[in-house]
Structure formats: structure tokens, C-alpha cells
C-alpha positions as MATLAB code, in Angstrom:
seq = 'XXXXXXXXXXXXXXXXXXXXXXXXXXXXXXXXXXXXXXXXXXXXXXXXXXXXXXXXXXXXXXXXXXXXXXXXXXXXXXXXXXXXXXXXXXXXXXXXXXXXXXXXXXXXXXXXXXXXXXXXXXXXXXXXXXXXXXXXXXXXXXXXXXXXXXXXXXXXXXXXXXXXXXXXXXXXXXXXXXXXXXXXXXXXXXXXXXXXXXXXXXXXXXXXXXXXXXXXXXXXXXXXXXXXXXXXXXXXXXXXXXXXX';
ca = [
      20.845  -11.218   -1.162;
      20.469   -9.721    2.424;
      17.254   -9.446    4.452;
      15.054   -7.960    1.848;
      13.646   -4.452    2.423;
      11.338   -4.014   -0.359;
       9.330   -6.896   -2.371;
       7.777   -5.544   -5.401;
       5.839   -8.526   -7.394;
       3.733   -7.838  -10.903;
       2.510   -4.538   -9.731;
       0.505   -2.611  -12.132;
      -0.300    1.154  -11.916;
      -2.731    2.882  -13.947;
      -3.944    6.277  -14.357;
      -7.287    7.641  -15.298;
      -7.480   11.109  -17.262;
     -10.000   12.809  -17.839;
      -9.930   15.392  -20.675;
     -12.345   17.633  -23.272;
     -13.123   16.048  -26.977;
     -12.295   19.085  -29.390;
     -15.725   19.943  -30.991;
     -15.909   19.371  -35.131;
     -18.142   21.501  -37.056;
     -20.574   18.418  -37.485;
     -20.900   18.705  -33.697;
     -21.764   22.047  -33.757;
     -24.466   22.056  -36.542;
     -25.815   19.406  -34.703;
     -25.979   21.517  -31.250;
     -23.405   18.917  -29.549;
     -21.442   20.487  -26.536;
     -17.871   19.121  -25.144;
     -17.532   15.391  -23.964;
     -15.616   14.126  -21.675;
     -13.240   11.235  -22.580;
     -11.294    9.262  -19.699;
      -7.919    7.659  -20.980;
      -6.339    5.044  -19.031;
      -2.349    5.641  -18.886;
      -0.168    2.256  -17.752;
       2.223    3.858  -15.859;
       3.960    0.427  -14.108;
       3.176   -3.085  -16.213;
       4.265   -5.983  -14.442;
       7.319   -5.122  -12.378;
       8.778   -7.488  -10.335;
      11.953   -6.742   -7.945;
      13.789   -6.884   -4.332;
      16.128   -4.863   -3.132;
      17.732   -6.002    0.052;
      18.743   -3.750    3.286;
      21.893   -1.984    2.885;
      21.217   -1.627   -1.049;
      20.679    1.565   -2.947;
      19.402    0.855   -6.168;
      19.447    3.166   -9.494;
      16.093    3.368  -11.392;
      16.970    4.543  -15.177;
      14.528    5.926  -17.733;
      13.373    8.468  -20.406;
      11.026   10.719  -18.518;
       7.172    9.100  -18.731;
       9.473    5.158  -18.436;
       7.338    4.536  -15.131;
      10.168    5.388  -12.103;
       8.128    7.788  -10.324;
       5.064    5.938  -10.878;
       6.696    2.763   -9.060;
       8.458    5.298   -6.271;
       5.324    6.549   -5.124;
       3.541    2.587   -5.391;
       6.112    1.860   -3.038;
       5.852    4.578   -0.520;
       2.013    3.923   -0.606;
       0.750    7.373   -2.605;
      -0.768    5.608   -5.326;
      -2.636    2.141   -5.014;
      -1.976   -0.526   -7.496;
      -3.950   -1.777  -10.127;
      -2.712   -5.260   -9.444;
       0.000   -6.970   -7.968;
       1.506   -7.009   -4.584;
       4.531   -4.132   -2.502;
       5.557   -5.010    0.613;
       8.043   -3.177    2.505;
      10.299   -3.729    5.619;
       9.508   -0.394    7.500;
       8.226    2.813    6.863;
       8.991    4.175    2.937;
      10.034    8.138    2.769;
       9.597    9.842   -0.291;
      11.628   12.619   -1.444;
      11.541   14.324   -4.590;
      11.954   17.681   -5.793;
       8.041   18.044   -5.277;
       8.270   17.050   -1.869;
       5.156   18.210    0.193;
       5.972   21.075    2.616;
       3.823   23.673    3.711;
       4.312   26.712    1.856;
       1.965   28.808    3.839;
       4.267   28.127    6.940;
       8.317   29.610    7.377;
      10.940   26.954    6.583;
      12.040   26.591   10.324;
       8.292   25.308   10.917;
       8.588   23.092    8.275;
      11.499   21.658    9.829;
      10.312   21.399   12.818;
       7.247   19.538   11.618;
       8.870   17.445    9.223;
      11.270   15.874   11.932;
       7.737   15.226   14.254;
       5.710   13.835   11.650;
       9.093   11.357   11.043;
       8.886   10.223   14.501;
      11.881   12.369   15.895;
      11.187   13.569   19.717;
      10.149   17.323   20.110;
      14.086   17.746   21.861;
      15.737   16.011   19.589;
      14.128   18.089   16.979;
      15.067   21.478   19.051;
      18.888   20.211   19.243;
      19.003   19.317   15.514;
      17.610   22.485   14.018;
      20.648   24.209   13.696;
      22.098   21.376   11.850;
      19.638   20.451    9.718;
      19.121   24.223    8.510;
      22.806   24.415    7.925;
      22.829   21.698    6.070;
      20.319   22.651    3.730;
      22.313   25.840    3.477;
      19.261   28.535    4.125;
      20.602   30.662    6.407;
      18.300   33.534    7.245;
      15.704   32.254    4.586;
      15.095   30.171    7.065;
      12.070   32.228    8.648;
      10.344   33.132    5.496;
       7.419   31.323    4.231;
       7.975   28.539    1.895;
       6.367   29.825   -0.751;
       8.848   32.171   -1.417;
      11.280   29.920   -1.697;
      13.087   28.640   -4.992;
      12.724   24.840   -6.162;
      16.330   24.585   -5.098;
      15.565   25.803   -2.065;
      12.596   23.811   -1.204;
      14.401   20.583   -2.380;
      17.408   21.047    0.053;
      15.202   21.572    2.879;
      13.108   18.344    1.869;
      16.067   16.658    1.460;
      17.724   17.437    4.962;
      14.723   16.865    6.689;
      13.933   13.203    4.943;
      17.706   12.243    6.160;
      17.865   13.680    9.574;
      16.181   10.711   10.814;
      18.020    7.961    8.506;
      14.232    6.200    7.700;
      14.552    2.329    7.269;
      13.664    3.060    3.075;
      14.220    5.980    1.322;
      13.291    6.862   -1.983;
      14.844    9.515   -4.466;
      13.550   11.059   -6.957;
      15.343   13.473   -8.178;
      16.138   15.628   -5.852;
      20.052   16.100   -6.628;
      19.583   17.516  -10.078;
      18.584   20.790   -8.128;
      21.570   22.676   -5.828;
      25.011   24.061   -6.642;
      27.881   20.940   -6.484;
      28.630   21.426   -2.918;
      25.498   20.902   -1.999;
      24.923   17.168   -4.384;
      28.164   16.662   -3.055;
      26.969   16.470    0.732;
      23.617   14.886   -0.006;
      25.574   11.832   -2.429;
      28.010   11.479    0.759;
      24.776   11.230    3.456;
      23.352    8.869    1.327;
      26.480    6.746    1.537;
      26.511    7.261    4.882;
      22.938    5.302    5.012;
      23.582    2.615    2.918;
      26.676    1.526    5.040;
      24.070    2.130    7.840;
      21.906   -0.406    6.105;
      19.514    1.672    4.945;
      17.442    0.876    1.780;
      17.402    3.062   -0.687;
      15.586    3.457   -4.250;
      17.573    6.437   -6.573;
      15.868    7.970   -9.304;
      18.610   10.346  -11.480;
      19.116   10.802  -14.715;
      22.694   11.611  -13.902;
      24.534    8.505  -14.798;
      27.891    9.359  -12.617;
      25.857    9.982   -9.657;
      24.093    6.596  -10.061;
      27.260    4.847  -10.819;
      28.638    6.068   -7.488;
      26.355    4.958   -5.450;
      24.352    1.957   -6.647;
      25.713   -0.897   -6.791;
      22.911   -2.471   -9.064;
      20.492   -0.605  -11.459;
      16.940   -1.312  -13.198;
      16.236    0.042  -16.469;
      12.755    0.959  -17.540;
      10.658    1.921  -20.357;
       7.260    2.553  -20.919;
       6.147    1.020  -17.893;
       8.230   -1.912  -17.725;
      11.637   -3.208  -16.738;
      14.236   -3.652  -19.616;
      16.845   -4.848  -17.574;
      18.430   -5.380  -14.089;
      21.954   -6.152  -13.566;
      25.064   -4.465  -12.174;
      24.909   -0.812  -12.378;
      27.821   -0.737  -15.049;
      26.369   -2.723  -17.487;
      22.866   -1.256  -17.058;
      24.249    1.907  -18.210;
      26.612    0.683  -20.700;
      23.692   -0.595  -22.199;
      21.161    2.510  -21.457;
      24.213    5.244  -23.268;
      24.303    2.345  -26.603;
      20.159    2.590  -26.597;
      20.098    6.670  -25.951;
      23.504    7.162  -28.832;
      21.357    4.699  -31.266;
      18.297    6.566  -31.219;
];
């Protein structure tokens, strides 16, 4: 493997959740109130993996298998129960819930998105244009986020997360949203950073998109990692487990 970007080593994450016991009639003769019960969810159990620079990797899953659990372990969002991440550089996130500020217009967004990613305050003026283009907003552009569409949001995110080509990048998601011309241009950028050696982690549960681009794939389920091999056999053997249930 090349220089590895991101170590990942028996991480564990858990979630605590906190909800109401339904009240029985024996509780209410007896002049019991509501209780709180906390659950503990194990979202990631045990996952182990490298991906090198210049990889982009395919994480496949039912929804609730653990991917965006582990994304947002990586980037540093959620602390691990146990275990160890390390990463070569700075991790961006981008998902279809990608924070932006929806009290503020879209060009401030941009704007402060390219800042906050370490992009110089004229650099940031000379790319606006192109970033905004790219995301395909046009005179949306200087209304507030909030009233913009998912689709809308998530091509902004998505253009301003890849303006700066970050050193890891991790996807969650974020093409199932746009017409084809647009997760046409976003599968060909992110092409354009792996040959840039650029790692990246993609999260899809469209199988042609991750056969395109990822040259290996991880499959998990219900927390943990099934298997990890060449992308083509990963889903071969994902489509067999999915037709047989």
C-alpha cells in the first residue's frame, strides 16, 4: 500500500439514548410517573482498516450498518468508545447534512466555508464565481439557506468541501441528491482528487457510482466489517446477500 492516510484500529462507537418508559396501568394505580431509560446503541464494533493516499474507498451497508457512525469517528465528530483513528491531515466531512448556516445567504456561506478551510480571503473572492456555478445556484445564490432545498444545500456543501482539494475527504451521501449532470461533475472532481492523491472515504448506496470510483470496498453490518476486498467482489457479494434476503 502507499503512504497511509487514515489508520483506523478496533474502534468502537457507542451511543447513549435516552427515551420515556410507556406507563402500564399497574404504574398508574400505583401513582408512578414516566422513567427514563438510557439504551446504549453499538454503532462501530471493532473496525480495523487503512486506506492509503491516492485511494478512494467504498463503504457498503443497509442503512443503521455503522458507515456514518465510522465517517464522522474519523473526521473527529464523535469520540470513540475504544480503539485508536489516526489520520494524515485534516478530515472534511460532507454529507447531505452538511453544516451551513441557514440563517446566512448561500454566497456567505461560501465565502465562509472556503475561510474556515484555510483558503485566503482573495483566493476565496476569485473562486466565487466558480464555485457558485458549479453548484449550479444561480441567483439563489443570495437567499438565505434556509430556503433552500436539500438538493440545493448539498451541491453547495459539496462545491465548497472540494474547492480546496482537503488531504481526506469523506462522503456520505451526498450524490444521491442532484439531477445527473450535476453527480456527473461531482463523480468526475472526485476523480480528479484521487489522481491528485487525495484520500477519500465514499459512502453510496449506488453500486455503479462506487464501482467507478473505488478501487477497493468495505462491507458492513451492524456495526462491523463483513468484508474488504476489491470493489467488484465486495459487491458481487453485497447484490447475492441483498437478492437472498
Amino acid at each position: 500500500m502507499s503512504e497511509v492516510a487514515i489508520r483506523v484500529r478496533d474502534a468502537c462507537v457507542t451511543y447513549r439514548v435516552t427515551s420515556e418508559r410507556a406507563i402500564t396501568l399497574r404504574d398508574r394505580v400505583g401513582g408512578r410517573s414516566r422513567s427514563r431509560e438510557v439504551a446504549v446503541v453499538e454503532a462501530v464494533r471493532g473496525v480495523s482498516l487503512d486506506v492509503g493516499v491516492g485511494e478512494i474507498v467504498g463503504l457498503l451497508g443497509t442503512n443503521g450498518s455503522g458507515k456514518s457512525s465510522l465517517l464522522r469517528a474519523i473526521a473527529g465528530l464523535h469520540p470513540l468508545e475504544s480503539g485508536s483513528i489516526g489520520v494524515r491531515g485534516e478530515p472534511a466531512l460532507l454529507g447531505v447534512g452538511a453544516v451551513l448556516n441557514r440563517k446566512l445567504s448561500g454566497a456567505r456561506n461560501v465565502m465562509l466555508g472556503c475561510l474556515a478551510l484555510g483558503m485566503p480571503l482573495s483566493e476565496a473572492k476569485n473562486r466565487f464565481d466558480e464555485i457558485v456555478a458549479f453548484a449550479e445556484l444561480g441567483h439563489a445564490i443570495g437567499r438565505p439557506m434556509h430556503t433552500y432545498s436539500s438538493g440545493m444545500k448539498s451541491r453547495l456543501a459539496f462545491a465548497i468541501a472540494t474547492a480546496v482539494k482537503p488531504e481526506i475527504l469523506l462522503v456520505d451521501e451526498v450524490l444521491s441528491v442532484g439531477d445527473i449532470g450535476f453527480r456527473k461533475r461531482a463523480l468526475r472532481r472526485l476523480e480528479e482528487m484521487r489522481d491528485e492523491a487525495t484520500a477519500v472515504v465514499f459512502v453510496s448506496h449506488n453500486l455503479g457510482q462506487v464501482k467507478r470510483l473505488c478501487s477497493r470496498a468495505l462491507w458492513m453490518e451492524e456495526g462491523r466489517v463483513i468484508m474488504d476486498d476489491e470493489t467488484r467482489r465486495v459487491i458481487k457479494a453485497y447484490k447475492a446477500r441483498e437478492i437472498g434476503k
